[in-house]
C-alpha positions in Angstrom: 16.9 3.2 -2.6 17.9 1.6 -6.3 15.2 0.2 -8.7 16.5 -3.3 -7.7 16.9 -3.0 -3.9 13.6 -2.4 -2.2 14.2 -1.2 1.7 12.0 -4.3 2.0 12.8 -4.4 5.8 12.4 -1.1 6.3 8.3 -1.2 5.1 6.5 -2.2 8.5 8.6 1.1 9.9 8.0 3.3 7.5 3.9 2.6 7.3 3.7 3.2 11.3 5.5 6.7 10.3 2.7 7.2 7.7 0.3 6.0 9.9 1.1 8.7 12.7 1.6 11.6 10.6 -1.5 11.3 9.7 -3.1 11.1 12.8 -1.0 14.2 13.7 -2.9 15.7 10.9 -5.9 14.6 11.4 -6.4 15.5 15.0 -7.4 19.0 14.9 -10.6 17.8 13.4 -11.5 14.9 16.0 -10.6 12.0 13.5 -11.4 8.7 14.6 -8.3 6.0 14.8 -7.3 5.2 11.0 -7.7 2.2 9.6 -4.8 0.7 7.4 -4.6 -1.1 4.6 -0.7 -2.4 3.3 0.3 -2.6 -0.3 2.2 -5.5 -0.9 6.1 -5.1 -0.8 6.6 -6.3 -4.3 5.6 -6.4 -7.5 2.5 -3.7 -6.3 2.8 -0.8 -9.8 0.8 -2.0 -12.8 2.1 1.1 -14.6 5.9 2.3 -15.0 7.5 4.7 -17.3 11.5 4.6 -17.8 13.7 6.4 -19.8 15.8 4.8 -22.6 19.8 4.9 -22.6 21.8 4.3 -25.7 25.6 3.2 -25.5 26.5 2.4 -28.9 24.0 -0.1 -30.9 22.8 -1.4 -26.8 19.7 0.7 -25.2 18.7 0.0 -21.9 16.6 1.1 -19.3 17.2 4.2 -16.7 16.0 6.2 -14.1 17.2 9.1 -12.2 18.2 9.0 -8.2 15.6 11.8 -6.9 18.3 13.0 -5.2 21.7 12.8 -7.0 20.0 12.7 -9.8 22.8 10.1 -10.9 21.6 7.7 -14.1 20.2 4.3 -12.6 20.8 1.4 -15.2 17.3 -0.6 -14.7 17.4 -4.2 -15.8 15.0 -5.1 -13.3 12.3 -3.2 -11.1 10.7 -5.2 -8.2 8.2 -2.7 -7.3 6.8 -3.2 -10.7 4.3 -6.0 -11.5 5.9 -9.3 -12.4 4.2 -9.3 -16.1 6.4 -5.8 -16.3 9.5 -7.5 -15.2 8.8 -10.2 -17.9 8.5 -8.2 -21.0 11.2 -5.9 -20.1 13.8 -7.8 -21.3 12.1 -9.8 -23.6 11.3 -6.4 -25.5 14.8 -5.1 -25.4 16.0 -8.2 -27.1 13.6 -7.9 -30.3 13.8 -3.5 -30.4 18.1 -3.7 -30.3 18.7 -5.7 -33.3 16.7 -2.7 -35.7 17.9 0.8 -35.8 14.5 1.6 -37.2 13.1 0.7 -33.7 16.1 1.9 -31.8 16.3 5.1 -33.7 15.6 8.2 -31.0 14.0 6.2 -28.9 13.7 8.2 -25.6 11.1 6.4 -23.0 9.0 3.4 -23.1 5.5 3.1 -20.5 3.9 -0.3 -19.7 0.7 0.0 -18.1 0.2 -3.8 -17.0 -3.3 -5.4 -15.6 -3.7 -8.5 -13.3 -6.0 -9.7 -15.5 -2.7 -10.5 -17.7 -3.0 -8.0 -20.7 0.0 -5.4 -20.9 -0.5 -2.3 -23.0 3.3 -0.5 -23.9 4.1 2.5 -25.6 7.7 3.1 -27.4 8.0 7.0 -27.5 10.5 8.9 -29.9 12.1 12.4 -31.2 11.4 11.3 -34.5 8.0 10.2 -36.6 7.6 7.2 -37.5 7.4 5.5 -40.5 6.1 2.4 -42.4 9.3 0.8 -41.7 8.9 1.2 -38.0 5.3 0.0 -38.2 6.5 -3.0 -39.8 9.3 -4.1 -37.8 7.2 -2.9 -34.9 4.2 -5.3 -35.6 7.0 -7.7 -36.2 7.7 -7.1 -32.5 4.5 -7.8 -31.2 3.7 -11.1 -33.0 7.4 -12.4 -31.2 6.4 -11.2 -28.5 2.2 -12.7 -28.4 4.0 -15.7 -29.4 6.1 -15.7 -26.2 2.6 -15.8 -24.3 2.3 -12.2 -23.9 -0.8 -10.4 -24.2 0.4 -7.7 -25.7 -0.4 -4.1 -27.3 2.2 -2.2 -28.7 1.9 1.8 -29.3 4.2 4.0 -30.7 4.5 7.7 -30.4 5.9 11.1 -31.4 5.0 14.8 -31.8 2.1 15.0 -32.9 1.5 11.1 -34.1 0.2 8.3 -32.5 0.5 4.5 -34.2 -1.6 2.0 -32.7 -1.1 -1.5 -34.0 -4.6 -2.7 -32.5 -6.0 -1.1 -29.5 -4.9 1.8 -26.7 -6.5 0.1 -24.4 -5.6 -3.0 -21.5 -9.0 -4.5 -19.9 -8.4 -5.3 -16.2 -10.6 -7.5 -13.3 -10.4 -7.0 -10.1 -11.9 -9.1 -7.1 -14.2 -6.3 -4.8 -15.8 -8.1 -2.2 -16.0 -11.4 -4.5 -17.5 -10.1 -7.2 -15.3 -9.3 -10.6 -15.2 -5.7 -12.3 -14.0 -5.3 -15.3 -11.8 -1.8 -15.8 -10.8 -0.6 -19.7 -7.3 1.0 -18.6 -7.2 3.9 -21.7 -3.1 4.0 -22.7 -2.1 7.7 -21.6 -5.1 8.2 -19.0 -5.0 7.8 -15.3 -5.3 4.7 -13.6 -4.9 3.5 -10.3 -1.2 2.5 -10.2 -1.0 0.0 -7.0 -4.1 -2.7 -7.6 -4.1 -4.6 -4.7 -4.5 -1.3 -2.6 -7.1 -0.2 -5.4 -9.1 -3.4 -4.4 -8.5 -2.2 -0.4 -9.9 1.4 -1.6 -12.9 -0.2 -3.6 -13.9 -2.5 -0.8 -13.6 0.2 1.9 -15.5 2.7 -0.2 -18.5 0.0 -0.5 -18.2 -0.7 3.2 -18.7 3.2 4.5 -21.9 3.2 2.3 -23.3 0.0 2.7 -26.7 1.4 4.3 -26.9 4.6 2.6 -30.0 6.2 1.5 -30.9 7.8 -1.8 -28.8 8.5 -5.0 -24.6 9.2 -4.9 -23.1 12.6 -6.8 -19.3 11.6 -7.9 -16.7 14.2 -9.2 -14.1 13.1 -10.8 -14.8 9.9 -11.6 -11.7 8.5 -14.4 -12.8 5.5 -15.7 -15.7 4.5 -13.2 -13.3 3.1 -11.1 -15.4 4.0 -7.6 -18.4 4.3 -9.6 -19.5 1.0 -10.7 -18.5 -0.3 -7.7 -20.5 1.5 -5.4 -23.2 1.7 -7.8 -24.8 -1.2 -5.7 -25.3 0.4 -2.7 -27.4 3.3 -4.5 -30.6 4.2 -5.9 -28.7 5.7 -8.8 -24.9 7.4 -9.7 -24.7 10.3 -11.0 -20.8 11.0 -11.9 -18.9 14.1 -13.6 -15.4 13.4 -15.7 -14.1 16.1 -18.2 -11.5 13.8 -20.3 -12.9 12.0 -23.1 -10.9 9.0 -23.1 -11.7 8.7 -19.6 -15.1 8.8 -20.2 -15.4 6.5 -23.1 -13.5 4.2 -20.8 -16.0 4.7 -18.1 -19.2 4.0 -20.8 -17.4 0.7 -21.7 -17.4 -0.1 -18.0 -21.1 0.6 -17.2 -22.0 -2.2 -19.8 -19.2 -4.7 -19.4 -20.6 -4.8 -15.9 -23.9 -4.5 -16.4 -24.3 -1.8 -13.8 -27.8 -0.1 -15.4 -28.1 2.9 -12.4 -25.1 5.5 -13.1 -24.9 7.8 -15.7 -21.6 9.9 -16.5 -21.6 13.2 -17.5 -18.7 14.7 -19.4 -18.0 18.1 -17.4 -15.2 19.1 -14.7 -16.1 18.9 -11.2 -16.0 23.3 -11.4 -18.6 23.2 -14.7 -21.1 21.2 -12.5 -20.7 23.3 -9.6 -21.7 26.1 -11.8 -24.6 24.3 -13.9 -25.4 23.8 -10.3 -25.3 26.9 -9.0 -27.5 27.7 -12.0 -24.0 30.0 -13.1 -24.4 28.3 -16.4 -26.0 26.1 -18.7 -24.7 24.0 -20.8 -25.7 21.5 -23.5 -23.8 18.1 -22.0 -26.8 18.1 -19.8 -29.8 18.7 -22.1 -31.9 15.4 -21.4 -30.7 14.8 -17.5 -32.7 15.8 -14.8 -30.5 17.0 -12.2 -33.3 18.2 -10.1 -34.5 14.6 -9.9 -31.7 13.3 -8.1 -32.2 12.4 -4.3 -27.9 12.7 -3.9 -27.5 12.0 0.2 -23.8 10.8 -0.4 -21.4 13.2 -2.7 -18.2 11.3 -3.5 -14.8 13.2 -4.7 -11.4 11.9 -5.5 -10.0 15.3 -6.1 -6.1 16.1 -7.7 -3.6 16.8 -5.7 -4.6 20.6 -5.8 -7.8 19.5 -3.8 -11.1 20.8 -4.1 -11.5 24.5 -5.5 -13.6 26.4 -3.6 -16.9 26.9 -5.0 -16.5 22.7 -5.2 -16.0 23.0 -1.6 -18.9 25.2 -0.8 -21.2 23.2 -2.7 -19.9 19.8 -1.1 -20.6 21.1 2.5 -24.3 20.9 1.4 -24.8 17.1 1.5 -25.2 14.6 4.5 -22.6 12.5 3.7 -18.8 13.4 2.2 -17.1 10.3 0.9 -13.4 12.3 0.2 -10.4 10.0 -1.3 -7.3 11.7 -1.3 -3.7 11.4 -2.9 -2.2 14.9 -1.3 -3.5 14.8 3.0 -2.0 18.1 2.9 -4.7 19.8 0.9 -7.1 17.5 2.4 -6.3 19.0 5.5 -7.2 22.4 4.1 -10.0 21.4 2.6 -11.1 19.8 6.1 -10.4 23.0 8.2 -13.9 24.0 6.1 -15.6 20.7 5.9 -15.6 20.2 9.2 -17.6 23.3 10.2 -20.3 21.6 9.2 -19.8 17.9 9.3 -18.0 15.4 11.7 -15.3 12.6 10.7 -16.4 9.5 11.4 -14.1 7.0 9.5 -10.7 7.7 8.4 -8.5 5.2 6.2 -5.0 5.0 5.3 -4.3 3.4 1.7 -0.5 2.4 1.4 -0.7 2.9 -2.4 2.5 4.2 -2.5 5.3 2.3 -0.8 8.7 3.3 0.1 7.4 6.7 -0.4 6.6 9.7 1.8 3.5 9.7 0.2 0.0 8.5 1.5 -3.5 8.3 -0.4 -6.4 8.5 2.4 -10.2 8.5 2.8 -12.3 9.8 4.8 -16.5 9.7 5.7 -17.5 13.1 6.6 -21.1 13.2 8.1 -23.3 16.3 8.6 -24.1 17.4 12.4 
């Protein structure tokens, strides 16, 4: 596959082939049938990251073949949003004319919302000057005045120049209602949106019902949080990176969502203040003890859950577990489901015209 030829006739094959490996994987723990939910076959990443070719005074977009590892000119990217697509070029145009844009750089990332805002960051072997911040502010005025609702960031070791925010606000639609999402330049996001709103609206429908308060590890930006904060007494959710969770405080009152709190700790530093291992200060004030948590939510790395996570999980009635790896899943599952059953299973296409799959499943105790 090239950047501009999407096996766009291939994609109804290739999500059956998703679909039954992971029922293959799933079996051995009596998995229900999975239920799946398609990305769309174009446009579907708000964020890509390319590296920057120079030929001469011209610099131009390129990525690697994974396997030839042959340079790909990239004019164009359809699996990119469209708002991507647009500025692409149009940012080319205004950086090639000045060598004090040009000048080593090495990679640019857009990280692009459907709400419309687009937040990009021009990365370099060198540091930048007031020259570059001129010309570069320059860059960002033609560009706003092409309709663009831009940000512009640039970086280098050890300096970061931000014209006027890091940050892109996006909206999404769950279940008819809009959240608003800060998107933090440089912190994780969701990358497919359309599948995010699938995950978000799937996540809401396994708990509708539930009783009592919801535990969340790993929580980014309160991207699962403040939308399942309605089904809840209260949310209590763990992040350890600060952007993250400055991104997540924005959320809570942008939505006016008044029943989750975020704590900043990693999912292994609340096992142990759990466990009663260690104390620490973060939670001076909170109550841990008066939390009713029946539902414990995770969204683990690809690594999984470690396992004194996975000990403590098993103690709660109800798993909600979203994965981006079904292969640690799966070995995380060989010891969940010694003491709870599966009883829904989803397939998220969040990656298209890849091998990989993000899933989720409700784990219930016996």
């Amino acid at each position: 596959m090239t950047p501009d030829n999407l096996p766009i006739d291939r994609y109804d094959a290739q999500l059956t082939e998703k679909r039954e490996r992971l029922v293959s994987m799933m079996a051995p723990y009596s998995a229900p049938e999975p239920e799946v939910f398609r990305s769309p076959i174009g446009h579907y990443r708000m964020r890509a990251e390319f590296r920057i070719w120079h030929d001469g005074d011209e610099i131009y977009h390129i990525m690697f073949d994974q396997g030839t590892k042959r340079r790909l000119r990239v004019d164009s990217f359809p699996a990119a949003s469209l708002l991507i697509n647009q500025v692409m070029p149009k940012l080319l145009q205004g950086i090639t004319p000045h060598k004090a844009l040009r000048h080593k750089l090495f990679q640019i990332d857009y990280l692009s919302t459907l709400s419309g805002e687009i937040l990009v960051s021009l990365l370099y072997h060198r540091q930048l000057d007031e020259a570059w911040q001129r010309l570069a502010e320059q860059l960002r005025g033609s560009l706003r005045a092409d309709g663009f609702n831009l940000q512009l960031i640039g970086r280098a070791s050890k300096q970061k120049v931000c014209l006027d925010r890091d940050y892109a606000d996006e909206c999404l639609m769950v279940n008819g209602r809009g959240m608003i999402y800060r998107q933090t330049e440089n912190s994780f996001t969701q990358p497919n949106a359309a599948v995010n709103i699938h995950m978000l609206e799937w996540a809401q429908d396994v708990t509708t019902g539930a009783q009592g308060d919801l535990l969340e590890l790993y929580c980014g930006n309160g991207n699962f949080s403040l939308a399942l904060a309605k089904n809840f007494n209260r949310v209590l959710a763990t992040e350890i990176a600060k952007p993250s969770v400055a991104a997540a405080q924005f959320n809570i009152t942008a939505n006016q969502i008044n029943n989750v709190q975020i704590i900043r700790m990693s999912a292994e530093e609340f096992t142990q203040a759990m466990q009663g291992i260690r104390e620490f200060n973060r939670l001076k004030g909170i109550d841990l003890s008066g939390y009713q948590c029946e539902t414990i939510f995770v969204d683990p790395p690809r690594s999984g859950l470690d396992a004194q996570t996975l000990k403590m999980v098993q103690a709660y009635p109800r798993i909600l577990y979203i994965s981006c790896n079904p292969e640690t899943l799966s070995d995380n599952l060989a010891t969940l489901s010694q003491t709870h059953n599966i009883t829904r299973l989803a397939l998220f296409d969040q990656f298209p015209y890849t091998h990989h799959m993000e899933c989720g499943v409700l784990l219930e105790k016996r």
